[in-house]
NUMAR-393159 format. One record per residue (C-alpha): x, y, z. Coordinates in steps of 0.05 Angstrom, whole numbers, plus 5000, padded with zeros to 4 digits. Each point is the difference from the previous one (the first is absolute). Layout:
# NUMAR-393159
X; Y; Z
X; Y; Z
...
This chain:
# NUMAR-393159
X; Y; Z
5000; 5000; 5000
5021; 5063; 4984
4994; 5055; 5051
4998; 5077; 5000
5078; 5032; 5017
4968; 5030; 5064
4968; 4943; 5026
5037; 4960; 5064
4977; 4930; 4998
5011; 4977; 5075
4983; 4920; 4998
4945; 4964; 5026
4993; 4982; 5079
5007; 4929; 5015
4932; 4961; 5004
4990; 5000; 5077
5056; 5051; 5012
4962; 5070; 5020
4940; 5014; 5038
4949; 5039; 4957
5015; 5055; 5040
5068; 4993; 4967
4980; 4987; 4929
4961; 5067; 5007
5056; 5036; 5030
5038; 4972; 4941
4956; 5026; 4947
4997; 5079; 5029
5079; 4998; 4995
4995; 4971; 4933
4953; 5059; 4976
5039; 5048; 5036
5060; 4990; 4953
4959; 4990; 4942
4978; 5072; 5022
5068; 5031; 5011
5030; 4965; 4940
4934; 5035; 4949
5018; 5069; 5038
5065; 4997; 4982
4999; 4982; 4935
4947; 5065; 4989
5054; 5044; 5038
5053; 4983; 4949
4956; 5009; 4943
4986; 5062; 5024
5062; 5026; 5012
5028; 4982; 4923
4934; 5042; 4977
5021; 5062; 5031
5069; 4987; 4987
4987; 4997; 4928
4954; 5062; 5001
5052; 5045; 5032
5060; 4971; 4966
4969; 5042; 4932
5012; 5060; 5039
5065; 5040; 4993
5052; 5004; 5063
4983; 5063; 5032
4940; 5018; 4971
4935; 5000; 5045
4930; 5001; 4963
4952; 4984; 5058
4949; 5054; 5010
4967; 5047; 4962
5028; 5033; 4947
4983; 5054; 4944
5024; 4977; 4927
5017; 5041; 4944
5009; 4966; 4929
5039; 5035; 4944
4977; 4979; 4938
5047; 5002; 4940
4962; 5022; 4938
5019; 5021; 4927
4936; 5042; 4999
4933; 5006; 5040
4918; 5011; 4967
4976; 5069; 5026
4964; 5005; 5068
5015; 5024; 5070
5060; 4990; 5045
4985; 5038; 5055
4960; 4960; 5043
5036; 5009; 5074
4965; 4921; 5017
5039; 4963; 4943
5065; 4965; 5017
5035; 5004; 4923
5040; 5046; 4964
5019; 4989; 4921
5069; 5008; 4985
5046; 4993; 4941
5019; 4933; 4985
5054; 5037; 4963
5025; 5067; 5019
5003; 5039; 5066
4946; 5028; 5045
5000; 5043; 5064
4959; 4975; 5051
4988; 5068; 5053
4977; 4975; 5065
4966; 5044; 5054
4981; 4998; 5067
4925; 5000; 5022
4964; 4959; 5050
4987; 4932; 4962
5023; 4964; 4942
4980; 5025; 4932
5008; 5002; 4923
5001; 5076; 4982
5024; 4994; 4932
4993; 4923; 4974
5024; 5018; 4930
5081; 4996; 4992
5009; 4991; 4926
5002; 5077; 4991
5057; 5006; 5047
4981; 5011; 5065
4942; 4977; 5044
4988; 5003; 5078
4984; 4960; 5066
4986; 5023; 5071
5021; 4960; 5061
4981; 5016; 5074
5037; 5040; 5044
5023; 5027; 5070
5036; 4990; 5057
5008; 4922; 5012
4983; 4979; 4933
5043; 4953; 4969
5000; 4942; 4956
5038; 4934; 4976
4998; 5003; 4918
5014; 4947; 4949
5001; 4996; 4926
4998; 4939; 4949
4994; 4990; 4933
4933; 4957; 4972
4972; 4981; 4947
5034; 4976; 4931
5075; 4995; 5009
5032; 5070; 4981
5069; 5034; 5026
4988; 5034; 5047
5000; 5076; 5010
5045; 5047; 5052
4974; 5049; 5037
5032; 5071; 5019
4979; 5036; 5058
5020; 5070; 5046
5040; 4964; 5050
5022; 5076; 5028
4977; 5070; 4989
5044; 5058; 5007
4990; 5070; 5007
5055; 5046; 4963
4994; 5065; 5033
5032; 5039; 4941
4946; 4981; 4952
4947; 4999; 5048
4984; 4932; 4971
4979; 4922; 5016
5058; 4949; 4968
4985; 4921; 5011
5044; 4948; 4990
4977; 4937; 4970
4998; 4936; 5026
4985; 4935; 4961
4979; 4928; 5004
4993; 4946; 4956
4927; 4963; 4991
5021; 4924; 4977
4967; 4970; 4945
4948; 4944; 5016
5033; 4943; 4984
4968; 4935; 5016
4983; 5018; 5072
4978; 5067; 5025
5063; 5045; 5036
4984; 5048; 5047
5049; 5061; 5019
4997; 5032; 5066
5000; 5082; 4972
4974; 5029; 5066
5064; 5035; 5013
4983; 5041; 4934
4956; 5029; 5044
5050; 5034; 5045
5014; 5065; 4984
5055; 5051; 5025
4995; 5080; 4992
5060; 5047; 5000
5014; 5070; 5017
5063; 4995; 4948
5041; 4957; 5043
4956; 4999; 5060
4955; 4946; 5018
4919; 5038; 5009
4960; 4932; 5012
5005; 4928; 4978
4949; 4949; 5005
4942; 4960; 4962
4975; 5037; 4951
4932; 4994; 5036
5018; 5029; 5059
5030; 5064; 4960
4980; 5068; 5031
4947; 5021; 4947
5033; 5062; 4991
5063; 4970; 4976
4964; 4951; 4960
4966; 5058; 4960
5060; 5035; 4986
5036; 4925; 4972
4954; 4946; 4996
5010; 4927; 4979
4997; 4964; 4940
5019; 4924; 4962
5029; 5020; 4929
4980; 4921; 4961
5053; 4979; 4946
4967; 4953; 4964
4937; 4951; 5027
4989; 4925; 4997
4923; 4988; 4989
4988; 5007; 5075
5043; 5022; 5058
4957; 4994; 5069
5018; 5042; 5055
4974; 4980; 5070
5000; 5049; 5064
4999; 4959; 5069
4987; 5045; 5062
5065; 4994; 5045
């Protein structure tokens, strides 16, 4: 006879041997291992689901909770309509070509301007003291390569011109190739201002002083798009 892996096969009492009292006590343990041996088995199933689910996931990354996602769509061209509708979560871009992607502060998520293939469209993002958030960017849909991104990473005031310089920061968006790669760009986020030489304020650009942040302001110049790049904001 063949018998199931977790199954213990304990032999059969002597005729005459145990009491019935014993024969019962004999059962219970007998169904008690049974038991433990099923609960087991469950456990370890278990455990190689979940380690299979978060094994998908990227070191370092962290997607549990909610998030707000914002797809850039790469297009060659786009039907007439409107792209102003604050509740939508896309933007066109080029699928070729560069666009400038303004972002402003406000009080909730929102597409401003969801039309990029002109050159320039906008998105708001909360702001205020405390606000941060943990970003990530990957490249979907049909396998492209990829697109870089250049950003203000510091403002400077030049007192002799009586004007705003930034310099530009950049990071590379890696093609989707076979499986999905997410990059961690939240430090594109952090933003330093200068009096020439001397440090005014540095921080998350949500937590800029809104003064400052009129006078500068923030942006993502796109070279290039795949046919989607996601962007998620997590709460931190």
């Amino acid at each position: 006879m063949i018998y199931p892996k977790w199954c213990i096969i304990i032999p059969a009492p002597k005729s005459g041997a145990k009491t019935n009292q014993e024969g019962e006590n004999e059962k219970m343990r007998t169904k008690a291992v049974a038991l433990a041996a099923i609960i087991v088995a469950l456990a370890s199933l278990a455990t190689a689901a979940m380690s299979i689910q978060t094994s998908a996931v990227k070191p370092g990354t962290d997607f549990r909770g909610p998030h707000y996602n914002l797809n850039l769509i790469g297009k060659k061209n786009i039907g007439s309509g409107g792209f102003n509708n604050p509740d939508r979560h896309t933007i066109f871009v080029p699928l070729n070509g560069d666009t400038t992607i303004r972002m402003t502060l406000g009080t909730e998520f929102a597409v401003i301007d969801g039309n990029g293939l002109d050159g320039e469209c906008s998105f708001q993002m909360p702001s205020g003291e405390g606000t941060r958030f943990k970003v990530y960017l990957v490249s979907l849909g049909k396998p492209m390569d990829g697109s870089s991104i250049n950003y203000p990473d510091n403002w400077i005031w030049d007192p002799l011109t009586s004007t705003w310089y930034y310099e530009l920061g950049t990071v590379t968006v890696k093609g989707h190739n076979k499986q999905p790669q997410w990059t961690d760009v939240t430090d594109t986020f952090w933003v330093g201002f200068y009096n020439g030489t001397s440090l005014i304020w540095e921080g998350w650009i949500w937590q800029t002083p809104i003064e400052l942040f009129e006078e500068t302001g923030y942006f993502w110049l796109l070279n290039g798009a795949d046919k989607l790049l996601q962007v998620r904001f997590y709460r931190a």
